[in-house]
PyMOL Python script that loads the backbone (N, CA, C, O; Angstrom):
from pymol import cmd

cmd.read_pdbstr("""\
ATOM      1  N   UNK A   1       0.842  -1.180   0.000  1.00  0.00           N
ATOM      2  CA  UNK A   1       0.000   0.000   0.000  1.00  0.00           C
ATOM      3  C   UNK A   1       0.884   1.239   0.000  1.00  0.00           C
ATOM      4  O   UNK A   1       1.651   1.415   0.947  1.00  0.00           O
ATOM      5  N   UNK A   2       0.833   1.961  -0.835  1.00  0.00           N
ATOM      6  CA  UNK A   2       1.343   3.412  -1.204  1.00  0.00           C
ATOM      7  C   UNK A   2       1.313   4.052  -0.327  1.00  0.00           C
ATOM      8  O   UNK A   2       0.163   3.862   0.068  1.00  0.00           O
ATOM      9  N   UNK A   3       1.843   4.868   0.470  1.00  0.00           N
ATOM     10  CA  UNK A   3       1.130   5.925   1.270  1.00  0.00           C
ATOM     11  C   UNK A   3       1.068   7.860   0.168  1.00  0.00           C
ATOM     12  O   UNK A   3       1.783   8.438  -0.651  1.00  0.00           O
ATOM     13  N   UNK A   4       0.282   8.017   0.600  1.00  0.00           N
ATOM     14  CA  UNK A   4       0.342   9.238  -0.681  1.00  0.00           C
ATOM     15  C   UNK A   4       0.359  10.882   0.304  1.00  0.00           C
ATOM     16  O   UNK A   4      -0.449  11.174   1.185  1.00  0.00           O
ATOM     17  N   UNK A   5       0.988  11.347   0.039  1.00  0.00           N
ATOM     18  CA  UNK A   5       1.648  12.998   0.382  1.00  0.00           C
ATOM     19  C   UNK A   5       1.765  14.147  -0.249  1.00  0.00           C
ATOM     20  O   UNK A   5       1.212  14.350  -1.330  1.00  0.00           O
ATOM     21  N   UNK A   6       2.159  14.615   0.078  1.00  0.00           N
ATOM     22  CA  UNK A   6       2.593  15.983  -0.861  1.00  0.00           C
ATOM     23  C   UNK A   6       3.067  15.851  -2.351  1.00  0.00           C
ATOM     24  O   UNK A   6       2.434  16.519  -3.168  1.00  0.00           O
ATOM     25  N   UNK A   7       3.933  15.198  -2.734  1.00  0.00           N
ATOM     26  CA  UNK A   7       4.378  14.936  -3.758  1.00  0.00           C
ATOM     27  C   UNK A   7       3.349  14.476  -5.061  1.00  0.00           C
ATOM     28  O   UNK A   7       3.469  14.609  -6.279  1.00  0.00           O
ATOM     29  N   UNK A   8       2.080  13.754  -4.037  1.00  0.00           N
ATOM     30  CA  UNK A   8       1.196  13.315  -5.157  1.00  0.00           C
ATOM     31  C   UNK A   8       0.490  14.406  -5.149  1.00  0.00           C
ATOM     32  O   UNK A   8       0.046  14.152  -6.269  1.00  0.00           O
ATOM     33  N   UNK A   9      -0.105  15.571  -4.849  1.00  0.00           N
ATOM     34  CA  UNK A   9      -0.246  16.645  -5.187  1.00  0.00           C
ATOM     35  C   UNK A   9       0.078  17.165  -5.599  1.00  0.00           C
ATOM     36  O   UNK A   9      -0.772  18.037  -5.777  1.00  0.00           O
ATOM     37  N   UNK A  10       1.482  17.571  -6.348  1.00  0.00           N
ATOM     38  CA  UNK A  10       2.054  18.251  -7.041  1.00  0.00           C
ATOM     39  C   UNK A  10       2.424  18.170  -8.145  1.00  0.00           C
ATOM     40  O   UNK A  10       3.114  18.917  -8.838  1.00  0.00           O
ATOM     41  N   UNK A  11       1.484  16.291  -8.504  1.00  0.00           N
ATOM     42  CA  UNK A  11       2.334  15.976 -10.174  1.00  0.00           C
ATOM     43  C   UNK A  11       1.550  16.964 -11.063  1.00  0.00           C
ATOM     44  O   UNK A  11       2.037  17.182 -12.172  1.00  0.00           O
ATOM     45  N   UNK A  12       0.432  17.578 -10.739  1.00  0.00           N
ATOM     46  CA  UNK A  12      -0.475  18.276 -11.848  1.00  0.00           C
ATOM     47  C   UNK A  12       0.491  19.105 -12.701  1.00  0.00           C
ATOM     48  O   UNK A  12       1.149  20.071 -12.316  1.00  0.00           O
ATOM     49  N   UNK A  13       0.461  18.504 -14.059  1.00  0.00           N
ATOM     50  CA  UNK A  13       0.960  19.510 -15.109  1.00  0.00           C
ATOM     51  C   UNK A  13       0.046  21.113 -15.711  1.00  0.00           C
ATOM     52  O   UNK A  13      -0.755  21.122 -16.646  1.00  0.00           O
ATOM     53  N   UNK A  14       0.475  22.404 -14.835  1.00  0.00           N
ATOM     54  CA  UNK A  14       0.307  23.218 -15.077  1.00  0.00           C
ATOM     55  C   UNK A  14       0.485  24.260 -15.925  1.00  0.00           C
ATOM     56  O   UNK A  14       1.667  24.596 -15.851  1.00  0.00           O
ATOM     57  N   UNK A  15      -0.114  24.942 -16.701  1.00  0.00           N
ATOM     58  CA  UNK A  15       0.414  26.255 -17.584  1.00  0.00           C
ATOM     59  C   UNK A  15       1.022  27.408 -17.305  1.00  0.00           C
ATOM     60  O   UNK A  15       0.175  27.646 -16.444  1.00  0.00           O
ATOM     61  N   UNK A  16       1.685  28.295 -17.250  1.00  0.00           N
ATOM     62  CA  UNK A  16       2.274  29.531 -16.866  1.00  0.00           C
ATOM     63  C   UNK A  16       1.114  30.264 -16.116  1.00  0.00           C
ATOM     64  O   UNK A  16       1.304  30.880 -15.067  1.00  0.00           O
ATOM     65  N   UNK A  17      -0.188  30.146 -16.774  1.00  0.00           N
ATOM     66  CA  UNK A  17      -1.524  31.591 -16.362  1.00  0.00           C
ATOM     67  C   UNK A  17      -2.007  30.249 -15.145  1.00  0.00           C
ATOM     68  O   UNK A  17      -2.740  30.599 -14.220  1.00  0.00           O
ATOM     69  N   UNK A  18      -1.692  29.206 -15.199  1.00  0.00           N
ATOM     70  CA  UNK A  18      -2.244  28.766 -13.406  1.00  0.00           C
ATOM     71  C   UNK A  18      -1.489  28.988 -12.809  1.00  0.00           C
ATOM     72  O   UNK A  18      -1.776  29.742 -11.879  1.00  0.00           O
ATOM     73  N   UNK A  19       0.259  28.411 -12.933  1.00  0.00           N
ATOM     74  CA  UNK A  19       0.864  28.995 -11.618  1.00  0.00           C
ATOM     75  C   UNK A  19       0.974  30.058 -11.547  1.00  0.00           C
ATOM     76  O   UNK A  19       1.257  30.235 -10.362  1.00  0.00           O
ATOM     77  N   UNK A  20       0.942  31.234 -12.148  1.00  0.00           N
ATOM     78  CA  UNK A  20       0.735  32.643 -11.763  1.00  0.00           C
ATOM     79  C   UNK A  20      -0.388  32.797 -10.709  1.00  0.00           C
ATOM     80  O   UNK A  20      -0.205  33.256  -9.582  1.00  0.00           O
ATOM     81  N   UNK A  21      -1.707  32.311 -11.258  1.00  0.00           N
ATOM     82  CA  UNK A  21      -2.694  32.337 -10.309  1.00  0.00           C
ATOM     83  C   UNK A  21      -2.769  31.849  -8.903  1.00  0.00           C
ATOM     84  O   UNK A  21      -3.371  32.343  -7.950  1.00  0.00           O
ATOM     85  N   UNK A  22      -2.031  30.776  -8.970  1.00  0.00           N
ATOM     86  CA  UNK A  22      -1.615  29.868  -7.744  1.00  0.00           C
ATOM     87  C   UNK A  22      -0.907  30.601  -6.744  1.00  0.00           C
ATOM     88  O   UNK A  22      -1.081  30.532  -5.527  1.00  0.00           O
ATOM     89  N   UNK A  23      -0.187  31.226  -7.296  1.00  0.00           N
ATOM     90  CA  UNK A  23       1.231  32.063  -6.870  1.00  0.00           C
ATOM     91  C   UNK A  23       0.963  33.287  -5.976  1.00  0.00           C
ATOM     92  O   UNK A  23       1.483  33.698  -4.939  1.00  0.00           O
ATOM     93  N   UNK A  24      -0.042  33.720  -6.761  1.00  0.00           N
ATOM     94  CA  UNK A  24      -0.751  34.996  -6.700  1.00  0.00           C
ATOM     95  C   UNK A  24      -2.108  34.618  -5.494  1.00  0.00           C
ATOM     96  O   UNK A  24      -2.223  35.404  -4.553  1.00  0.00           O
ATOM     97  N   UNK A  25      -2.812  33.750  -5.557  1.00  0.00           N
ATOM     98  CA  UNK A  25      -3.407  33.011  -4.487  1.00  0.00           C
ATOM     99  C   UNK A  25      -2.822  32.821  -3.202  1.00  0.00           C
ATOM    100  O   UNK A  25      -3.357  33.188  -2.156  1.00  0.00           O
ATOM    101  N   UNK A  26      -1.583  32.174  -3.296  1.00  0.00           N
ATOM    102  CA  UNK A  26      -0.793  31.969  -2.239  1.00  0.00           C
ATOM    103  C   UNK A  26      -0.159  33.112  -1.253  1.00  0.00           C
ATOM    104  O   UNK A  26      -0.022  33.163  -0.031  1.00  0.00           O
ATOM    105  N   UNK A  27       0.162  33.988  -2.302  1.00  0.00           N
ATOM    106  CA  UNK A  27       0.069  35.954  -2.111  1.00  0.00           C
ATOM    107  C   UNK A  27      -0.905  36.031  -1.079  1.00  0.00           C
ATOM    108  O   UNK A  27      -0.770  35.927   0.140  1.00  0.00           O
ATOM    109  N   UNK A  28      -2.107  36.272  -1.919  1.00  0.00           N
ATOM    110  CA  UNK A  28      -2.720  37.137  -0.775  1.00  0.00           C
ATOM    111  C   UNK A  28      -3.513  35.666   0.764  1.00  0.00           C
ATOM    112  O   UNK A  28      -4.281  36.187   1.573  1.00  0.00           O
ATOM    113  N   UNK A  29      -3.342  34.682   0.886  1.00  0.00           N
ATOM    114  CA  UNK A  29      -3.457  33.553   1.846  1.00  0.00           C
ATOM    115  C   UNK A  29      -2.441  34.704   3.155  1.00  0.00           C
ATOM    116  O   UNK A  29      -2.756  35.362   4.147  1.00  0.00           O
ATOM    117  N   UNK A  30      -0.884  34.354   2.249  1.00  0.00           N
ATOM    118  CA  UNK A  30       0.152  34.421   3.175  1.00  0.00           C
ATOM    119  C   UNK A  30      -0.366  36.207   3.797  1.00  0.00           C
ATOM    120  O   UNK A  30      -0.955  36.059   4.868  1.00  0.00           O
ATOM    121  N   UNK A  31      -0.305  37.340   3.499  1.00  0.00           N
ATOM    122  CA  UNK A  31      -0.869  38.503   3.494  1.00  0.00           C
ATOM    123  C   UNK A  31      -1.856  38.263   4.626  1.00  0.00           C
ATOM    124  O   UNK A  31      -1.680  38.289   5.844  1.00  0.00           O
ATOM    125  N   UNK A  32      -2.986  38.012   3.870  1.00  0.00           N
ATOM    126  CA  UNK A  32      -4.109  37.817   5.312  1.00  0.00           C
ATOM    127  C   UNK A  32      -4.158  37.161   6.663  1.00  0.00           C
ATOM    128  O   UNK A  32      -4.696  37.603   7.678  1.00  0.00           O
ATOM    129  N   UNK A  33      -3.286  35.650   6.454  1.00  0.00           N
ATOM    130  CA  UNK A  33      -2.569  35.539   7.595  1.00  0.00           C
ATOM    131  C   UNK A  33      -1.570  36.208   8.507  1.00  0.00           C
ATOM    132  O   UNK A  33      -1.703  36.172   9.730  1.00  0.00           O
ATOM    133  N   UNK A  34      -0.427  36.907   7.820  1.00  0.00           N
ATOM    134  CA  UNK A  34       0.186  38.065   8.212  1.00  0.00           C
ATOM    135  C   UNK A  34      -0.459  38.819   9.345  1.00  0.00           C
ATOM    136  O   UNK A  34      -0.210  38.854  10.550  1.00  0.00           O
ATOM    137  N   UNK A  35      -1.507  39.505   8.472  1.00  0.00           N
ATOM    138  CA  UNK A  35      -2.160  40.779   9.086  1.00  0.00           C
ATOM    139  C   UNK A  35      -2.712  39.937  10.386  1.00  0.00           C
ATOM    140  O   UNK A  35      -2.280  40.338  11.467  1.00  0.00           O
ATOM    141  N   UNK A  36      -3.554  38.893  10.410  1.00  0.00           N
ATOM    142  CA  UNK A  36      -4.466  38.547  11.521  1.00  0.00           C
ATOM    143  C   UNK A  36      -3.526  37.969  12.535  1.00  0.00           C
ATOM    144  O   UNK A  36      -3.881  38.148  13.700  1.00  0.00           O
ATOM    145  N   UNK A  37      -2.234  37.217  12.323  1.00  0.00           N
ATOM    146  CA  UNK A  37      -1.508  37.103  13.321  1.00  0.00           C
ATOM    147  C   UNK A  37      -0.594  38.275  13.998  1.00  0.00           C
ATOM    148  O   UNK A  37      -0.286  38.201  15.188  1.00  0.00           O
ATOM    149  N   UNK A  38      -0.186  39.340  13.187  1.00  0.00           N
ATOM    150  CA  UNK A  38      -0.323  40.543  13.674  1.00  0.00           C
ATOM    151  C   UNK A  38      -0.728  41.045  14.529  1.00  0.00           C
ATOM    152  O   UNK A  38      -0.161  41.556  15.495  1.00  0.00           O
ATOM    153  N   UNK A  39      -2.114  40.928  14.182  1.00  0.00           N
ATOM    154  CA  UNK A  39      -3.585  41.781  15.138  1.00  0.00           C
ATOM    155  C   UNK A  39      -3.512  41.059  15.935  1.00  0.00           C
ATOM    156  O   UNK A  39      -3.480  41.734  16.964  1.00  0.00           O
ATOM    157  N   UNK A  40      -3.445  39.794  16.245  1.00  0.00           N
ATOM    158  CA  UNK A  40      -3.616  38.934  17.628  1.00  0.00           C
ATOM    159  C   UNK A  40      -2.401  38.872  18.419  1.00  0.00           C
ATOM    160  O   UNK A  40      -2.358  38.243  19.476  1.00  0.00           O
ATOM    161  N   UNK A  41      -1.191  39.646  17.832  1.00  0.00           N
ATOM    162  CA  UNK A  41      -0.131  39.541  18.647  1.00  0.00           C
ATOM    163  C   UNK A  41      -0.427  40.647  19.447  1.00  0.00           C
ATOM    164  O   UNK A  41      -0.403  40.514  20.670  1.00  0.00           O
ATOM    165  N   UNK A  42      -0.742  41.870  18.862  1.00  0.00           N
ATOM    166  CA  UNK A  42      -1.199  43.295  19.319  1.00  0.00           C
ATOM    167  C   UNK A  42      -2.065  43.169  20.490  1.00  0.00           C
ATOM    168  O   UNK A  42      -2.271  43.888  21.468  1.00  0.00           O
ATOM    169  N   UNK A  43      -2.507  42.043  20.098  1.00  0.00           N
ATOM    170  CA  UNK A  43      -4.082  41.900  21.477  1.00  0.00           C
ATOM    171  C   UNK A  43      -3.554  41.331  22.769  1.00  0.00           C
ATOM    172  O   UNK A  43      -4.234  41.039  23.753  1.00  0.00           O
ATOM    173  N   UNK A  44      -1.889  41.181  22.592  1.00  0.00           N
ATOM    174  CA  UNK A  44      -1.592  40.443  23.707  1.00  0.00           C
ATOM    175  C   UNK A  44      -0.463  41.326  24.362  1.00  0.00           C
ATOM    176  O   UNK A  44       0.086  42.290  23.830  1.00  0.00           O
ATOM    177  N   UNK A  45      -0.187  40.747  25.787  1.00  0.00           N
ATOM    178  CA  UNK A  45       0.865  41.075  26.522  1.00  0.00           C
ATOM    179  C   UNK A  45       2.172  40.658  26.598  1.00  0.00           C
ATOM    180  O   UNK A  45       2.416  39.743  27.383  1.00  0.00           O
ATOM    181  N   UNK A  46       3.455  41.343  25.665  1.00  0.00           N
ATOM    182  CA  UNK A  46       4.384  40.983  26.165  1.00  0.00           C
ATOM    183  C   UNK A  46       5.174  39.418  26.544  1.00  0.00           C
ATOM    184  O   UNK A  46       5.945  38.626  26.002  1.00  0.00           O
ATOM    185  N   UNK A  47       4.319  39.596  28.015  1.00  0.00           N
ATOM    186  CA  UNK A  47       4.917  38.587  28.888  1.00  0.00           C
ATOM    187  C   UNK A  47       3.942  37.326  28.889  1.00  0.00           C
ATOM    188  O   UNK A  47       3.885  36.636  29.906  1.00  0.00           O
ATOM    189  N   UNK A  48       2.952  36.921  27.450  1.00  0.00           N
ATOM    190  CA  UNK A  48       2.320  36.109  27.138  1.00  0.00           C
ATOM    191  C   UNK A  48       2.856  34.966  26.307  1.00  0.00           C
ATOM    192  O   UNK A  48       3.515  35.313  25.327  1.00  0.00           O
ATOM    193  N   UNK A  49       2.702  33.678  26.509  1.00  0.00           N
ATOM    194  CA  UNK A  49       3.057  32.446  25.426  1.00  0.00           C
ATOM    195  C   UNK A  49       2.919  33.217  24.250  1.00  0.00           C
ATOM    196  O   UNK A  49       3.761  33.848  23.611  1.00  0.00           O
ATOM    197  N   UNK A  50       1.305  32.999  24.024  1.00  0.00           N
ATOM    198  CA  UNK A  50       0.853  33.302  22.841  1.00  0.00           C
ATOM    199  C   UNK A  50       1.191  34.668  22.005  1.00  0.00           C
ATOM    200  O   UNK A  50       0.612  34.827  20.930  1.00  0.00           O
ATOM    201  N   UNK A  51       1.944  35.478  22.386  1.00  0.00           N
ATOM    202  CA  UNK A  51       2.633  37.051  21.961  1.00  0.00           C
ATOM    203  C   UNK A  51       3.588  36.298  20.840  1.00  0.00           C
ATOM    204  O   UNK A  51       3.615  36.375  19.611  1.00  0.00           O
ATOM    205  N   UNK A  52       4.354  35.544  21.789  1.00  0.00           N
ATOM    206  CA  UNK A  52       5.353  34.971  21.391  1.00  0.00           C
ATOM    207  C   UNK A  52       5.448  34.412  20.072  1.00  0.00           C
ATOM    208  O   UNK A  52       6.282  34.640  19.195  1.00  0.00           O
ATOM    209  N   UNK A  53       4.092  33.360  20.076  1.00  0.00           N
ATOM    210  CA  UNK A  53       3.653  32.461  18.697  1.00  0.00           C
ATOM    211  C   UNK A  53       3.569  33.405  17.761  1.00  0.00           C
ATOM    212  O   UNK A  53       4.196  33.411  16.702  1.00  0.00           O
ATOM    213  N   UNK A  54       2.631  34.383  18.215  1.00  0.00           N
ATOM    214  CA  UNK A  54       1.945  35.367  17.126  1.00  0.00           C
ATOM    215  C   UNK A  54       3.382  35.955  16.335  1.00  0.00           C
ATOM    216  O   UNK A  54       3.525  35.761  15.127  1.00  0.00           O
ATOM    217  N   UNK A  55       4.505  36.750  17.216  1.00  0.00           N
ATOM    218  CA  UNK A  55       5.226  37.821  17.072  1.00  0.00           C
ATOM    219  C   UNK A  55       6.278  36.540  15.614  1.00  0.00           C
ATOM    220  O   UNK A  55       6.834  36.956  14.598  1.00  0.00           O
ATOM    221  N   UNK A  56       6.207  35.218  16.032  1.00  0.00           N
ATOM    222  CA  UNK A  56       7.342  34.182  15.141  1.00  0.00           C
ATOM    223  C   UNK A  56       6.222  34.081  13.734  1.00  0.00           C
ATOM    224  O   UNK A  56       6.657  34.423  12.634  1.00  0.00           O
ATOM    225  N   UNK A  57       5.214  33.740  13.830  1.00  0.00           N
ATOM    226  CA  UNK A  57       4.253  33.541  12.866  1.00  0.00           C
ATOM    227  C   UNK A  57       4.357  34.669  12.197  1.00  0.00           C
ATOM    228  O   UNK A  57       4.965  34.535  11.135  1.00  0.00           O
ATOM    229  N   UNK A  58       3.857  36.096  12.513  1.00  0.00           N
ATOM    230  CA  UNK A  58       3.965  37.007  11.520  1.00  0.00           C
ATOM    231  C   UNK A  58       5.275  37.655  10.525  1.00  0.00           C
ATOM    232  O   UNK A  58       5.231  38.420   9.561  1.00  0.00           O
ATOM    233  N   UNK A  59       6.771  36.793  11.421  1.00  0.00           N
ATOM    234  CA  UNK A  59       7.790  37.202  11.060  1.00  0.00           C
ATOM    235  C   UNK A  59       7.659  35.849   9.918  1.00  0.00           C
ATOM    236  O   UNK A  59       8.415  35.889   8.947  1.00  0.00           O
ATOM    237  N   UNK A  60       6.880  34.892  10.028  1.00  0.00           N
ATOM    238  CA  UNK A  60       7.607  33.629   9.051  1.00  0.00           C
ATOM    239  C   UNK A  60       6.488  34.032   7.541  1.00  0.00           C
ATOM    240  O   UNK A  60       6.631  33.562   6.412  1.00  0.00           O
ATOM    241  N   UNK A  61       5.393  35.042   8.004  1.00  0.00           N
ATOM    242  CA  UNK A  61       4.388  35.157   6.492  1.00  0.00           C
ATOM    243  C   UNK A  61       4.648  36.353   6.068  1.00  0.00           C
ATOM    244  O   UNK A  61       3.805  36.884   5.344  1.00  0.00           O
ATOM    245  N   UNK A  62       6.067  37.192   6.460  1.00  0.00           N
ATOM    246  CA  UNK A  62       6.917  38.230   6.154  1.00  0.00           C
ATOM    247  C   UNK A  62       7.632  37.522   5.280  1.00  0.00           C
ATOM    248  O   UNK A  62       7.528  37.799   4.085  1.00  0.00           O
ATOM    249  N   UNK A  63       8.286  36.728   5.607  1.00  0.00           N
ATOM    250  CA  UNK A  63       9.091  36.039   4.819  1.00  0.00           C
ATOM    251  C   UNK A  63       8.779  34.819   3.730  1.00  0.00           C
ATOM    252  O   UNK A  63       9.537  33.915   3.378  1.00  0.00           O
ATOM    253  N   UNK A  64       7.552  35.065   3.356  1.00  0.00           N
ATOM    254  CA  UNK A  64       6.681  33.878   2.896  1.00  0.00           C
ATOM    255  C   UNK A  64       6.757  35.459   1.463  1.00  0.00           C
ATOM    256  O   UNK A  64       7.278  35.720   0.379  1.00  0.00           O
ATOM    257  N   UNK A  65       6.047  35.925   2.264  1.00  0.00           N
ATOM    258  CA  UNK A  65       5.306  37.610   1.046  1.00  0.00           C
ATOM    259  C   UNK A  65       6.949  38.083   0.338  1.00  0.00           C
ATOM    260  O   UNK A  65       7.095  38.491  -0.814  1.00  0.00           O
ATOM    261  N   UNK A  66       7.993  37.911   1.288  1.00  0.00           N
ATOM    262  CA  UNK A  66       9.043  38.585   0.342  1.00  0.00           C
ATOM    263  C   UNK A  66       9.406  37.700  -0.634  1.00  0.00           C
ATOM    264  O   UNK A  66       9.652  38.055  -1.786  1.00  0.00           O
ATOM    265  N   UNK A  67       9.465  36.340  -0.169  1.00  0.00           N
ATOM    266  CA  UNK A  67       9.863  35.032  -1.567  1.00  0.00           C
ATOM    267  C   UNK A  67       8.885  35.475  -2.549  1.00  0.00           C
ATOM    268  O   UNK A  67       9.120  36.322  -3.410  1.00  0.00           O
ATOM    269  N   UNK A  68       7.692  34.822  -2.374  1.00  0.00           N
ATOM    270  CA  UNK A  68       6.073  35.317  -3.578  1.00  0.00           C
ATOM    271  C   UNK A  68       6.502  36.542  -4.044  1.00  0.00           C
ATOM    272  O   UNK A  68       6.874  36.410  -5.210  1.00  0.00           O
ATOM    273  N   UNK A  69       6.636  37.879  -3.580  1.00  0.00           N
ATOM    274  CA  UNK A  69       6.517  38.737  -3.968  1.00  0.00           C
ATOM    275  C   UNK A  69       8.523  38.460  -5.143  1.00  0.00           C
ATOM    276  O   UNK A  69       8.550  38.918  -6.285  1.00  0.00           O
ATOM    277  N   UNK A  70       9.546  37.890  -4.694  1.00  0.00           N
ATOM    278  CA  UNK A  70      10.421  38.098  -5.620  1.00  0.00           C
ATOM    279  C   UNK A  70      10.003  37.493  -6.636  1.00  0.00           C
ATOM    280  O   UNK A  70      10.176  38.132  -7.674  1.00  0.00           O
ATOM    281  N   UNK A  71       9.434  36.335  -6.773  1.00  0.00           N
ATOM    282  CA  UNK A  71       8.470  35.581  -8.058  1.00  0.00           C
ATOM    283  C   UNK A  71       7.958  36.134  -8.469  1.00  0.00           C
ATOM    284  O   UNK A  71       8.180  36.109  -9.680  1.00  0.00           O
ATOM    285  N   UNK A  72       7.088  36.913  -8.143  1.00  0.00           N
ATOM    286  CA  UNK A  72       5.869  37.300  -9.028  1.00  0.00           C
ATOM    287  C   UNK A  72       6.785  38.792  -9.470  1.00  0.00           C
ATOM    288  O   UNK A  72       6.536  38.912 -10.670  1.00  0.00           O
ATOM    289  N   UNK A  73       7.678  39.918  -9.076  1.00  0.00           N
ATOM    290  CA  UNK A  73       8.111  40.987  -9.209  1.00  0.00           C
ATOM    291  C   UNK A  73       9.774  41.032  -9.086  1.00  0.00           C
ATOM    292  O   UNK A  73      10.435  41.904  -8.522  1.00  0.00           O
ATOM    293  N   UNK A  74      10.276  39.811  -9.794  1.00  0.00           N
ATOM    294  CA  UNK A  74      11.569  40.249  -9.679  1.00  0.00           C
ATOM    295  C   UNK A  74      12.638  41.186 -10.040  1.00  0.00           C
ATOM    296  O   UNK A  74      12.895  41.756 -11.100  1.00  0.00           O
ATOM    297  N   UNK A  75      13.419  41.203  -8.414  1.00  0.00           N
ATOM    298  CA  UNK A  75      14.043  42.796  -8.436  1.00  0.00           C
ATOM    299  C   UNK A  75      13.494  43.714  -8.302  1.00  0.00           C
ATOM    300  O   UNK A  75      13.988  44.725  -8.800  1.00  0.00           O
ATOM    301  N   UNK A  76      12.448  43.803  -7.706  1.00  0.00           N
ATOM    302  CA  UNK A  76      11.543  45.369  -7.387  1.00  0.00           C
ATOM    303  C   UNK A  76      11.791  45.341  -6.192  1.00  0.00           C
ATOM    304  O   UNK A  76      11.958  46.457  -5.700  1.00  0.00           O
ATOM    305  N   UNK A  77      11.886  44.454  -5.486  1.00  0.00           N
ATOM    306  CA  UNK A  77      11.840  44.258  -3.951  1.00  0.00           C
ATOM    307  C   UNK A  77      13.484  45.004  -3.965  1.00  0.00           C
ATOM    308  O   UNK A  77      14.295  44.953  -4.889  1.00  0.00           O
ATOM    309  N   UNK A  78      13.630  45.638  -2.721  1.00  0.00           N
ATOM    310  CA  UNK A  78      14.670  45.993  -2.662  1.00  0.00           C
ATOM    311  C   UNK A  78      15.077  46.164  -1.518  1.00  0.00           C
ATOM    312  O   UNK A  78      16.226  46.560  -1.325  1.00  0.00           O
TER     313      UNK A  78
END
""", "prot")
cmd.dss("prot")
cmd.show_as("cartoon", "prot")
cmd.util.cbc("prot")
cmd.orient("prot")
């Protein structure tokens, strides 16, 4: 028995105008997560676990938006 993962999701042979879309999808996902883990870090104290989660999470869909964004706009980022 196979076990099936990620990889079998990804055999789909795509065109340039889907992974753009995909890409661009994945854009604004990472973005809106951003912002709302943001806002929920804001809602907290400091000296809270959960500050903590929030403050690593919004730094990792910072760094999610600057990759996407060099794909989709390379070299604008600066």
């Amino acid at each position: 028995m196979a076990i099936g993962g990620y990889a079998d999701v990804m055999t789909d042979v795509v065109d340039s105008d889907e992974l753009l879309r995909r890409i661009q999808r994945a854009r604004a996902c990472a973005q809106q997560e951003k912002r709302r883990w943001r806002a929920q870090g804001e809602g907290l104290g400091a000296d809270e676990p959960e500050a903590r989660e929030a403050a690593v999470r919004t730094l990792a869909y910072e760094a999610v938006l600057r990759v996407l964004d060099e794909i989709l706009t390379p070299g604008k980022a600066g």
